[in-house]
C-alpha positions as CSV (number, residue, x, y, z in Angstrom):
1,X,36.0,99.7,94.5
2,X,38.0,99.3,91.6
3,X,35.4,100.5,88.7
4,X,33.5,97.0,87.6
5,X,35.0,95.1,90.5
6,X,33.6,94.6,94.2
7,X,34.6,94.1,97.0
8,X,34.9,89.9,96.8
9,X,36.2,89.8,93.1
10,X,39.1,92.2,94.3
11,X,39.7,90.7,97.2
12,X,39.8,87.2,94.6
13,X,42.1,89.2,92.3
14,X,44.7,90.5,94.8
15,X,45.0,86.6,95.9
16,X,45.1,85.3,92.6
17,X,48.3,88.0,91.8
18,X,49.8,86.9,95.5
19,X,50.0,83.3,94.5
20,X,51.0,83.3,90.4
21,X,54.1,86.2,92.0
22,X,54.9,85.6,95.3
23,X,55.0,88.7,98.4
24,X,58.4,89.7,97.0
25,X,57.6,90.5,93.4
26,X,54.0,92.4,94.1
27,X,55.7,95.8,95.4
28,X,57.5,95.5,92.2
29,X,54.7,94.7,89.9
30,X,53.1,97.6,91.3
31,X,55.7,99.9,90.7
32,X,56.7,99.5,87.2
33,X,52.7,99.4,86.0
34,X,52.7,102.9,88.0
35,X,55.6,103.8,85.5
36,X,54.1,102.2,82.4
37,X,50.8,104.0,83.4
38,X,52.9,108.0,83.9
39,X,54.6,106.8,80.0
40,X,51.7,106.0,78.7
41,X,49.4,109.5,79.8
42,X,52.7,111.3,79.0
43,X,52.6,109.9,75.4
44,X,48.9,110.8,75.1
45,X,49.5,114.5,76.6
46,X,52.6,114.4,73.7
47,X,50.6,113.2,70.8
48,X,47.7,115.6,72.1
49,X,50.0,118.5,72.4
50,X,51.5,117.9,68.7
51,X,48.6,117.2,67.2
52,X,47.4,121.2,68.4
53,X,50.6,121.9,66.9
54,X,50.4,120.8,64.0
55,X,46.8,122.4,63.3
56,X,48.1,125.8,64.4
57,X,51.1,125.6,61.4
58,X,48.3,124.4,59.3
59,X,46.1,127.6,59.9
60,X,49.2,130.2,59.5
């Protein structure tokens, strides 16, 4: 299911999250680790990106 966890230690997970933040705060909690996910890749693509520019004003 989710890489190294099955079926029962999600379903152990998701009810562990529901009780420490409540129904209300999950949709939430889902949305801004989806945004700290898209920054994150974005600053890996960035660094990756300036790293292959960097090499290509080394070599002129």
């Amino acid at each position: 299911m989710i890489g190294f966890l099955g079926g029962n230690e999600a379903l152990i997970v998701l009810v562990v999250v529901l009780l420490l933040f409540g129904s209300s705060q999950v949709p939430k909690l889902a949305k801004n680790l989806g945004k700290a996910q898209k920054e994150f890749k974005d600053g890996l693509d960035e660094a990756k990106n300036g790293s292959d520019d960097e090499k290509t004003a080394a070599d002129s």
